[in-house]
C-alpha positions, 0 to 999 in steps of 0.5 A: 500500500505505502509503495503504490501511494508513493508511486501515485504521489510521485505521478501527480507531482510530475503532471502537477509540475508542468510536466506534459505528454502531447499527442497529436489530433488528428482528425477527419472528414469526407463527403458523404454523398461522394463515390470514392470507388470511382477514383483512381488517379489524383493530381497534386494542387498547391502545397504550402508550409511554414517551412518549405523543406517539409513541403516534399516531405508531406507529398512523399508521405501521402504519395506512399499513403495514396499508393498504397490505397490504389491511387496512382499520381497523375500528371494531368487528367486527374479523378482529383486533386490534392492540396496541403497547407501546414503553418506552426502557430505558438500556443500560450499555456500555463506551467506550474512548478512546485519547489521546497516540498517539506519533509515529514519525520525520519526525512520522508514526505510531509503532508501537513498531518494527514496521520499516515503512519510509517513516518507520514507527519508534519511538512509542507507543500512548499512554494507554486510558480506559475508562468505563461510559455508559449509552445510552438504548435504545427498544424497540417491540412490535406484537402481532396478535391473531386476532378470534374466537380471541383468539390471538396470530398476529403479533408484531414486535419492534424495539430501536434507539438513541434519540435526543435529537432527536425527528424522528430518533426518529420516523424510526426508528419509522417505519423499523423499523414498516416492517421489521416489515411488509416480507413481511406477511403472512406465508405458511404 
């Protein structure tokens, strides 16, 4: 028992401290009324980011997602037509940091006399210091649209953290293209 309060203390102290894990969004959507069994070749429309070495590195990922679905790239002539917009936007939020966690008798954690036994005593909380950061966070939309008609039939969003590091960057890209296309196409 003492041992899984320890370990339950220590997990919310960590989430307490700012201490965050972030796991991409990744959502998306489709015209219900569109036939996608009818699309085989597609074209690739605009294709823009904030930074332009991630530009290949979108159409790479889709290219080998869209393939792997049975469409195959067209240079004209296309069912549809693929474009990409990514841009990195800064989030503010909120982390708090706990210093100066007092100790209870024999130097193990105090809770203020909550009367635990096994040492459990008198200590304090210390000192909270909340600031506002502001996280870089990069966002990507891939929009598909019908050929002959031009109307949007497929979209998919991703939102994650970006990273300083650009392989984890690319990593992330790539993770999320491949949400977006895990049950494509859709069914009607």
């Amino acid at each position: 028992m003492k041992s899984i309060l320890k370990i339950s203390l220590c997990a919310g102290l960590l989430f307490g401290a700012g201490i965050t894990v972030y796991a991409a969004d990744v959502r998306t959507d489709f015209d219900k009324h569109a036939d996608f069994s009818r699309i085989h070749t597609y074209c690739w429309g605009q294709v823009s980011t904030a930074d332009p070495l991630y530009e290949q590195r979108i159409k790479d990922q889709v290219n080998k997602d869209l393939e792997a679905k049975g469409w195959q790239e067209s240079q004209g002539n296309c069912d549809a037509t693929v474009f990409a917009k990514g841009n990195v936007h800064n989030q503010q939020e909120l982390e708090t940091f706990y210093t100066g966690l007092g100790s209870g008798w024999g130097g193990r954690w105090g809770w203020g006399g909550w009367g635990w036994r096994s040492g459990w005593g008198p200590g304090g909380m210390g000192e909270a210091t909340t600031t506002e950061v502001n996280k870089p966070v990069g966002s990507l939309v891939i929009d598909i649209f019908n050929g002959p008609s031009k109307n949007l039939i497929f979209r998919g969003i991703s939102s994650n953290d970006v990273s300083k590091n650009a392989d984890k960057n690319t990593h992330n890209i790539d993770k999320d293209i491949d949400k977006m296309f895990d049950h494509f196409p859709p069914k009607r």
